[in-house]
N, C-alpha and C positions, 0 to 999 in steps of 0.2 A: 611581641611587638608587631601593630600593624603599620604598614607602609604599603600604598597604594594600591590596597585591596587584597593587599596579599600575606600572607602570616611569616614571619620571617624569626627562625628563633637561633641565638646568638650571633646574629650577623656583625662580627668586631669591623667590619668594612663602615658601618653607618655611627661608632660607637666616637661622640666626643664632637659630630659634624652639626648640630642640629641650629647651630646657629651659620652656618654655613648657607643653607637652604632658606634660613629666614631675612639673613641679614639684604640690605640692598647690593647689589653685583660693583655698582658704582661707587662703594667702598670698600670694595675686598683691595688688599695687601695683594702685592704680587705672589706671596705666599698660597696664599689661601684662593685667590685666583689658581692655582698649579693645581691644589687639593681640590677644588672643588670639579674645577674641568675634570680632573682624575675620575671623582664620584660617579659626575654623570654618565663616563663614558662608559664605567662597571656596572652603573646600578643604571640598568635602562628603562624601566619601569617606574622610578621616581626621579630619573633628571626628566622624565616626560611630563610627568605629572608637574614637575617643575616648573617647565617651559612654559605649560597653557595658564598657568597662573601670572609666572612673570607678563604672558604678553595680554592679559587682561589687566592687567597696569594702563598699558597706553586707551583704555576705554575712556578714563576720567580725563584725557587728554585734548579728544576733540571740542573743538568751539562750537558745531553745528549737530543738533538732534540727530536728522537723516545720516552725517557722516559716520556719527555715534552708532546709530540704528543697525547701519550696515558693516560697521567691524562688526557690533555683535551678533547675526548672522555667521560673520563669517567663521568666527572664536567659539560661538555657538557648534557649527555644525564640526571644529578642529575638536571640539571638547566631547562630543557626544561619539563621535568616531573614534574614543581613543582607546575605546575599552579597558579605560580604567575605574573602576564603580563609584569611589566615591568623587570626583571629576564630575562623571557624569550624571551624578546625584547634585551638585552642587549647581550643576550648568543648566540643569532641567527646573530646580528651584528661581534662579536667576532670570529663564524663560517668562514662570508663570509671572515674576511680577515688572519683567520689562518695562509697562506704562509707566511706574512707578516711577524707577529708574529712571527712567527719561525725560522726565520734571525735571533731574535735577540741572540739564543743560538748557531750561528755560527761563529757571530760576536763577541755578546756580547757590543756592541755598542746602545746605547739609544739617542734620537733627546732632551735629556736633554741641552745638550749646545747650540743649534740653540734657545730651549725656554728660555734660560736665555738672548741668545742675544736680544728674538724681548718683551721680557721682559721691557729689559731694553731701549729700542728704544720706547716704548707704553708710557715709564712712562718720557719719553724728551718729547715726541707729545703732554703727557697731562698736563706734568709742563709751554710748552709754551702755552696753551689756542691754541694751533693753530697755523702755520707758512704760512706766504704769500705766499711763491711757494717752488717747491720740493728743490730748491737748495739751498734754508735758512733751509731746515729741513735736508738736504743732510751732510751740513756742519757742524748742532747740532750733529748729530751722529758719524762722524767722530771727532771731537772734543772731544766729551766727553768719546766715548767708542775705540776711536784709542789713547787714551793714551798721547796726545798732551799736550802740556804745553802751560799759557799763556805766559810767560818769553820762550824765546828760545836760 
């Protein structure tokens, strides 16, 4: 099993938690509130890795580019100092395409609907096993996602 960079074998401490770590904090049970606090306090190396995750949440939060620009400096320079590899494989990835990123608080526009389309175009390809040529798989999609009727 890897966990934050590090090879951990039978650790029954992490065994049954994994949605623990994924779920939002803002919905934990006062139970799992108790369990989780516990985890991170034992497992120091992935309530960490945890952390820098959780607080790059509040990045999609800012209304203004520059205030955006400058957490991520800041989460930036938290994530690359934390000597945890893959963090900091992730955060150095996030660096090179910053500009990118940062459209989207000018915009405010997200490739959310383009993935719902090829979404729903993956799950025609994989209901037919397969289509003989592009223009029997051409016609499933226009059919099914252009709103066509079989009655006309």
């Amino acid at each position: 099993m890897r966990i934050a960079g590090c090879v951990v074998v039978n650790n029954e401490t992490l065994s049954g938690t994994k949605f623990l770590w994924l779920t939002n904090q803002e919905n934990y049970s006062d139970k799992q509130k108790e369990a989780f606090n516990s985890l991170k306090l034992n497992l120091y190396k992935v309530g960490k890795g945890w952390q820098i995750k959780e607080a790059f949440r509040y990045f999609w939060s800012y209304s203004y580019k520059g205030n955006a620009e400058k957490f991520f400096k800041r989460w930036y320079f938290w994530a690359t100092h934390s000597k945890l590899k893959p963090i900091i494989k992730v955060a150095k990835m996030l660096y090179k395409n910053i500009k990118y990123i940062l459209t989207y608080f000018a915009h405010r526009i997200t490739n959310a609907g383009s993935e719902s389309i090829n979404s729903s175009i993956q799950k025609i390809k994989s209901n037919a096993r397969g289509f003989r040529n592009f223009d029997f798989f051409r016609v499933a999609i226009l059919f099914h996602l252009g709103g066509l009727d079989v009655y006309p």
